[in-house]
VMD Tcl script that draws the C-alpha trace (Angstrom):
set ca {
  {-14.76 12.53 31.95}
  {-16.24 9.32 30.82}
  {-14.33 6.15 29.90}
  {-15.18 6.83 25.99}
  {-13.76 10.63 25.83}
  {-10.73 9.32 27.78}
  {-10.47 6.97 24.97}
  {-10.82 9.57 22.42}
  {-8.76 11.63 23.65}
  {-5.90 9.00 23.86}
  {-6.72 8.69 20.11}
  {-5.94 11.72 18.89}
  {-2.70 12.00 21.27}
  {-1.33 8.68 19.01}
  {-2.03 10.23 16.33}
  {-0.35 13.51 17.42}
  {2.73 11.16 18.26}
  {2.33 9.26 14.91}
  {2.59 12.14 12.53}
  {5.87 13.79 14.64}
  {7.51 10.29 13.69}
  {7.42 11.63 10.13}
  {9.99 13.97 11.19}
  {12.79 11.71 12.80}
  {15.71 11.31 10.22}
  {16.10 7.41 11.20}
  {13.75 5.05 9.34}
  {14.38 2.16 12.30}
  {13.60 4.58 14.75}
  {10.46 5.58 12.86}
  {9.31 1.61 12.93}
  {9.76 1.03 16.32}
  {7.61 3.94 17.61}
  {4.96 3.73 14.48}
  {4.93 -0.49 16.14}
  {4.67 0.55 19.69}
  {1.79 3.01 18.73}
  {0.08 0.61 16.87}
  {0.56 -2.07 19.76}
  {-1.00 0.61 22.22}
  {-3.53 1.87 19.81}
  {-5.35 -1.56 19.24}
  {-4.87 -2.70 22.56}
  {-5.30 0.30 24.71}
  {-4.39 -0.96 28.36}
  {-2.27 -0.37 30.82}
  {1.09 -1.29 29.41}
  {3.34 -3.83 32.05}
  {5.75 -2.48 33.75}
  {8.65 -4.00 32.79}
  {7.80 -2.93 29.28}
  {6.66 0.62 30.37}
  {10.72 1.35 31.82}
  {11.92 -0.57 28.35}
  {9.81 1.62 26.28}
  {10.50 4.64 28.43}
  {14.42 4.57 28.31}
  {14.31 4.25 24.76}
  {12.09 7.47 24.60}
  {15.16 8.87 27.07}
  {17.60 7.66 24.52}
  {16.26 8.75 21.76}
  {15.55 12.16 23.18}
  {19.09 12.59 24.72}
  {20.92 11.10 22.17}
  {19.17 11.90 18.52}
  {21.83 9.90 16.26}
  {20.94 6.80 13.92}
  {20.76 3.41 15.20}
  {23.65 0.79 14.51}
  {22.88 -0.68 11.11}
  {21.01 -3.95 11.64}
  {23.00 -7.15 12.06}
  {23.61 -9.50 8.34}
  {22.41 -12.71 8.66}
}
mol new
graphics top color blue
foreach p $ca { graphics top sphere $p radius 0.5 }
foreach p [lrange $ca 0 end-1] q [lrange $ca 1 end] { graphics top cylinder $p $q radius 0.2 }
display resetview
């Protein structure tokens, strides 16, 4: 597979993940991912990996525990 099909493909995976966002009830939930997948999408590269486990226990959260966020602090 060449670099440019890999590429493609990753595409169309974010966008797969982009429209299931639709369906999560939380709204701050649905930013963070939609900004993660835009992060990824316009710079597609290896994320680090501190930010790889951050992003991946929230995933794990999320998944394991599917309940709203706390409310945001008031400033």
């Amino acid at each position: 597979m060449t670099g440019s099909a890999d590429a493609s493909s990753d595409s169309a995976i974010l966008e797969e993940i982009r429209g299931l966002t639709d369906s999560l009830s939380d709204e701050r939930t649905q930013g963070i991912l939609l900004s993660v997948i835009d992060a990824v999408a316009l710079n597609p590269q290896p994320l680090p990996p501190r930010f790889q486990e951050i992003f991946q226990s929230f995933v794990d959260a999320v998944a394991l525990n599917p309940q709203p966020l706390p409310p945001e602090p008031s400033g």
